[in-house]
C-alpha positions as CSV (number, residue, x, y, z in Angstrom):
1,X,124.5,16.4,-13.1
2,X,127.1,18.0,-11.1
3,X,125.1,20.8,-10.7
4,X,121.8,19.3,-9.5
5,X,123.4,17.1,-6.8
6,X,125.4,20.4,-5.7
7,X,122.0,22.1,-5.8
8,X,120.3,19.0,-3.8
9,X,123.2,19.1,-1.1
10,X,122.8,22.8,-0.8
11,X,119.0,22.4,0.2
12,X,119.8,19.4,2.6
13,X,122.7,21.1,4.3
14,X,120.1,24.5,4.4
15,X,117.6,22.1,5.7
16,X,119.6,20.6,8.3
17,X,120.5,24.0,9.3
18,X,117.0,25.1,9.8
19,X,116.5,21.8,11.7
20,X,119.5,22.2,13.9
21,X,118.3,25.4,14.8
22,X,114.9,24.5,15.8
23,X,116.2,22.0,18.5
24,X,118.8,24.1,19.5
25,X,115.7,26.5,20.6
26,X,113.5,23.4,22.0
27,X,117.2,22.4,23.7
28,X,116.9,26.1,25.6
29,X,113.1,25.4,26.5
30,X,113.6,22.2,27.9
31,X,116.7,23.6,30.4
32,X,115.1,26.6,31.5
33,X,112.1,24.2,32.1
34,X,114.5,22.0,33.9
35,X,115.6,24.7,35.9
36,X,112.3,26.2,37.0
37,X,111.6,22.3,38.0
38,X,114.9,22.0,40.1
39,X,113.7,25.3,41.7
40,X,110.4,24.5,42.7
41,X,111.4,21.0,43.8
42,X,114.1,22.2,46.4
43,X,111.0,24.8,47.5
44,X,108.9,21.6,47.9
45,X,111.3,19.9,49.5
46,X,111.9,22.7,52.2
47,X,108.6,23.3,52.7
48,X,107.9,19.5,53.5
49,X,111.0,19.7,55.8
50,X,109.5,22.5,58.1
51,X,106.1,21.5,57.8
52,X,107.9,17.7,59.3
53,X,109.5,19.4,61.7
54,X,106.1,21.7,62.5
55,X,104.8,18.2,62.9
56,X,107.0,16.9,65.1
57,X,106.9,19.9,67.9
58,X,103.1,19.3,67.7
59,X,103.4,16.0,68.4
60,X,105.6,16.5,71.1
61,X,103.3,19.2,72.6
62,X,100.5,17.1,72.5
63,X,102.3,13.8,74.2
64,X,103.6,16.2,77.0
65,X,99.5,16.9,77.3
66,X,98.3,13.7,77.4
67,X,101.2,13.2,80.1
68,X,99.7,15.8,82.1
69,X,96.5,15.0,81.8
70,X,97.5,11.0,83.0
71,X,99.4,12.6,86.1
72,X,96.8,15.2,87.3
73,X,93.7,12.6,86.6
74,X,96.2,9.7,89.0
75,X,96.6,12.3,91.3
């Protein structure tokens, strides 16, 4: 009886092993995909930062032509 529940603790402890293991591996995955996410969110983020400020000197080239174009047509 000893024997058999020795033998039965054996394959658990083997199995949890095996099981510990596999996550430890998925653990690994999941950072590295974590990271590549952090990566290409602070690229996004950047690139939505110039592209606002890209925005913004349009804008303000357009409003100084629309200024001119009010001053020259009251002229």
């Amino acid at each position: 009886m000893l024997e058999a529940t020795l033998a039965q603790l054996e394959g658990l402890v083997a199995e949890l092993l095996q099981q510990n293991q596999t996550l430890t591996a998925s653990c690994q995955q999941l950072e590295q995909q974590l990271q590549q996410a952090r990566e290409e969110n602070d690229a996004l983020q950047m690139a939505a930062l110039e592209q606002e400020e890209q925005q913004g000197a349009t804008l303000a080239r357009l409003q100084a032509l629309v200024q001119r174009a009010g001053a020259s047509s009251a002229a």
